[in-house]
ZAPAPA-794214 format. One line per 4 residues: their letters; for each residue x, z, y of C-alpha. Coordinates in steps of 0.02 Angstrom, whole numbers. Each point is the difference from the previous one (the first is absolute). Layout:
BEGIN
a	X:Z:Y | ...
//
This chain:
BEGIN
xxxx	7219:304:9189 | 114:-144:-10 | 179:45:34 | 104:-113:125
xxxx	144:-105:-44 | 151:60:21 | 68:-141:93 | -146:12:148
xxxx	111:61:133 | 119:-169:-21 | -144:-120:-10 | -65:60:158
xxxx	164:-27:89 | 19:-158:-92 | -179:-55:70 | -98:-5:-173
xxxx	-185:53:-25 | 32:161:-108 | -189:-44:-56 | 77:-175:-121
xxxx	104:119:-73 | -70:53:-177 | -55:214:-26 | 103:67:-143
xxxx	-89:162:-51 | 52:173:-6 | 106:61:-150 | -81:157:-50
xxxx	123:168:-28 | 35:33:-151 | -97:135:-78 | 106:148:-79
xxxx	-106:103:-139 | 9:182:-6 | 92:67:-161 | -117:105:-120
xxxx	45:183:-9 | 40:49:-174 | -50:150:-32 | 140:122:-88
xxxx	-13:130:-120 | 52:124:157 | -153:-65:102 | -99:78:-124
xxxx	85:154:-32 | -14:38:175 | -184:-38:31 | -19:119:-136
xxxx	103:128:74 | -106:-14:147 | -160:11:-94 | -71:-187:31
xxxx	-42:-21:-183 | -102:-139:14 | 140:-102:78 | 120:80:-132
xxxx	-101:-92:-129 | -2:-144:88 | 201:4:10 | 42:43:-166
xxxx	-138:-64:-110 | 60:-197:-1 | 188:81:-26 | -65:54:-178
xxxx	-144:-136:-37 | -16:-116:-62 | 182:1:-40 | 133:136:57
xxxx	82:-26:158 | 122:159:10 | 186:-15:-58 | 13:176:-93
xxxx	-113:106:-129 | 28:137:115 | -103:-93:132 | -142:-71:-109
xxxx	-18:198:-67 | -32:47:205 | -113:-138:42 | -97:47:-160
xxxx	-10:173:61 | -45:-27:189 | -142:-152:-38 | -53:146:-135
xxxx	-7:138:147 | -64:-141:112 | -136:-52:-96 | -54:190:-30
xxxx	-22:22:199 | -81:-169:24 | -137:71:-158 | 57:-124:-110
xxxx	19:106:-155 | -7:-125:-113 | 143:-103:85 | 102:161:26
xxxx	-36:55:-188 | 89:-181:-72 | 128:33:127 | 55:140:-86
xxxx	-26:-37:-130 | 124:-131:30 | 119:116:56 | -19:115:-149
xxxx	52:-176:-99 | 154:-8:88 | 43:190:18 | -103:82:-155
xxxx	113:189:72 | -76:-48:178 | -81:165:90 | -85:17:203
xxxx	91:145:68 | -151:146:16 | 111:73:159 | 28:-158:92
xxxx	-153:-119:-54 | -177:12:41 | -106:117:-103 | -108:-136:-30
xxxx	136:-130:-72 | 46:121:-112 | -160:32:-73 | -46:-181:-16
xxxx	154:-39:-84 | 9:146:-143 | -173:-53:-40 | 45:-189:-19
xxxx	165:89:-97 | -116:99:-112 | -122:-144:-44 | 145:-119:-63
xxxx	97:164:-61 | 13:-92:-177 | 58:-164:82 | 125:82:124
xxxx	71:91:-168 | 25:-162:-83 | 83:-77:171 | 112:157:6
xxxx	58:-26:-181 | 51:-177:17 | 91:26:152 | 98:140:-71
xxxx	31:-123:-163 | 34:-124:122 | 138:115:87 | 55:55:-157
xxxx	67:-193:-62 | 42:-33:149 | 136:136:26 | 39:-41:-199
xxxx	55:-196:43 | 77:75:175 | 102:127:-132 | 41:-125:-113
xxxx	87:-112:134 | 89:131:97 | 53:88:-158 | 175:-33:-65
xxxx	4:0:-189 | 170:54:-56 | 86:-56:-153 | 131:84:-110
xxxx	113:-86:-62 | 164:65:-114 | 135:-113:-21 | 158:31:-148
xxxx	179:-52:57 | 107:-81:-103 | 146:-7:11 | 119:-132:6
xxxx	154:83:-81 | -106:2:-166 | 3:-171:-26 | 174:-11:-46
xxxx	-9:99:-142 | -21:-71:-174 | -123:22:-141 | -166:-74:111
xxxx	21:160:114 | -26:-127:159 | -147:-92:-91 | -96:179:-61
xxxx	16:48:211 | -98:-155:29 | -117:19:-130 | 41:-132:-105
xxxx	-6:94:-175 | -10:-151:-99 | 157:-61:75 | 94:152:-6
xxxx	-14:61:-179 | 50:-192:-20 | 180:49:80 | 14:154:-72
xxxx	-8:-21:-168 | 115:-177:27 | 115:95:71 | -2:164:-86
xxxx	24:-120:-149 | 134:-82:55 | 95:124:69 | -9:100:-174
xxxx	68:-174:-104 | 145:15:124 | 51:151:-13 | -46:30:-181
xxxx	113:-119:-36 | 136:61:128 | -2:161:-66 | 9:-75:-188
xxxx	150:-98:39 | 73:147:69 | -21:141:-138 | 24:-137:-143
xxxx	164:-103:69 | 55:96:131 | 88:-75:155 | 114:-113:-122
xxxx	-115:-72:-148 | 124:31:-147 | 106:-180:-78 | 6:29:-180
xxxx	113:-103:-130 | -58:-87:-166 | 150:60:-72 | 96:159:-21
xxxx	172:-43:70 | 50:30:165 | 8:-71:128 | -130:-95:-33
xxxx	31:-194:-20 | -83:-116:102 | -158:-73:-83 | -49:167:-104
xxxx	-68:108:165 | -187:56:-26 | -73:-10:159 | -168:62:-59
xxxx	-23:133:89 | 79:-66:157 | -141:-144:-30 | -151:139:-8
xxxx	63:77:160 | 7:-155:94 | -171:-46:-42 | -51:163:45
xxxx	62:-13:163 | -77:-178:19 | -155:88:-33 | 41:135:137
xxxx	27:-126:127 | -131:-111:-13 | -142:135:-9 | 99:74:153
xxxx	-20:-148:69 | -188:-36:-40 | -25:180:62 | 57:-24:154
xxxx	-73:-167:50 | -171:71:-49 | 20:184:116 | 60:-179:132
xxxx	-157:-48:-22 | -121:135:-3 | 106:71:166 | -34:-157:72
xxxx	-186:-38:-61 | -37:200:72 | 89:-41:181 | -122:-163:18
xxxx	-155:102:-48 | 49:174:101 | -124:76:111 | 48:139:100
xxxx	-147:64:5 | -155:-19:-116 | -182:68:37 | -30:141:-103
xxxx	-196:-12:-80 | -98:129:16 | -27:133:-130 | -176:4:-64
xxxx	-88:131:-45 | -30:37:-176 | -144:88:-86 | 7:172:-29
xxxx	-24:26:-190 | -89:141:-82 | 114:127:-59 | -28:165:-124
xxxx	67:147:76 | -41:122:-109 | 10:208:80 | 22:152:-100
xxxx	-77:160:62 | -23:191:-87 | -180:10:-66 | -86:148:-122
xxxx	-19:-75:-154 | -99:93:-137 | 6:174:89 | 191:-3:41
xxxx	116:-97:102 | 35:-207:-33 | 21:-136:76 | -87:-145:80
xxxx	44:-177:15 | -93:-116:141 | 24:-185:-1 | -26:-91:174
x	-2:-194:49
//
């Protein structure tokens, strides 16, 4: 049918032949195609529940095959088992057996109910359980070793290794005093016996020799004269011993001194290289060495009492 222009109406009144205008043909309607129904993992657990097996396979076969359709294990372990049931009521034993057997794969501990299932599913499945007993063993094994690393690398990243630590303090007050105390607190041995015996040293020239000036010359080194009149004349003192005790105390003084720039320097070298506190290593375990203990104890020795000595390692 050819559809009519829709300017007819004004030609007419405008006193046109409708017939010299051209036809322009019908626009067909669009055409809206139905959406395919997917069928859902629920779809078939409900045909099952109402005992339409044969559509139950239908539903959840292509969700497992030829490649898994479900989103958890837990689902994929109940399809298995209701295309395996399925299968069993539609007499296909063979399908229902690699159905379970499928499902043993996945849940090698997986048991029918006796008090809820059919009597028949039951049977059927311990004796597809008792003709790949050997196999099911195997499966059961590597899933528990499977389990068992598993909750070993879950262990070791939840588990929070603590570490001991012990710590010395030093403290700070120590490095001011002299003889390589501060540098023996930080462990520097070599440095320390280096100050101690410089000082020790020098502080024994000093007052070796302040204690020599002392008991030989006194406070007052003695003036002595050359000649015996008195008082004695200018030019003839002998200031020998006045000489010795000077020297002596030139000695005092500059070993002082040398004593105490070098305790200067080791307090200052042990404040630079103070820790407060210094890890402590820890204490290893030595080897328990073999040790005679020997043990006396009464004994009869030739008919009459004695004595008996045991030796133990």
């Amino acid at each position: 049918m050819t559809a009519l222009p829709p300017l007819l109406p004004l030609l007419v009144l405008l006193g046109q032949n409708p017939s010299a205008v051209p036809a322009v043909p019908a626009i067909p309607a669009p055409t809206v195609a139905a959406a395919p129904v997917v069928a859902t993992f629920d779809d078939g657990a409900i045909a099952f529940g109402r005992g339409e097996f044969g559509r139950a396979i239908e539903i959840l076969r292509p969700l497992l095959y030829p490649e898994i359709q479900l989103e958890s294990e837990g689902q994929v372990v109940q399809a298995h088992r209701m295309l395996g049931v399925a299968y069993l009521f539609e007499n296909h034993s063979d399908d229902a057996r690699q159905e379970f057997l499928r499902l043993l794969e996945l849940r090698p501990d997986y048991r029918f109910d006796p008090l809820l299932d059919p009597v028949g599913v039951v049977n059927f499945f311990n004796t597809v359980l008792a003709e790949k007993e050997g196999e099911i063993a195997e499966l059961q094994r590597r899933a528990r070793l499977a389990e068992e690393a598993e909750r070993r690398r879950n262990a070791r990243k939840t588990t929070t290794v603590a570490v001991e630590r012990h710590y010395a303090h030093h403290p700070a007050a120590l490095n001011f005093v002299p003889f390589g105390a501060g540098q023996f607190q930080n462990g520097q041995s070599g440095k320390g016996w280096g100050f101690l015996v410089s000082e020790a040293t020098l502080g024994l020239v000093s007052v070796s020799a302040f204690v020599a000036n002392f008991a030989v010359y006194g406070l007052t080194p003695r003036i002595g004269c050359t000649v015996d009149v008195s008082p004695c004349p200018a030019g003839a003192e002998d200031r020998t011993d006045q000489n010795r005790s000077q020297l002596l105390t030139q000695v005092q003084m500059v070993s002082g001194g040398l004593f105490f720039a070098v305790a200067a320097w080791g307090i200052v070298d042990a404040v630079v290289n103070h820790r407060s506190l210094v890890p402590i290593p820890a204490p290893r375990e030595k080897a328990r060495k073999p040790r005679l203990d020997p043990q006396v104890f009464p004994a009869v020795v030739g008919g009459g009492p004695g004595a008996g000595l045991n030796f133990r390692f």
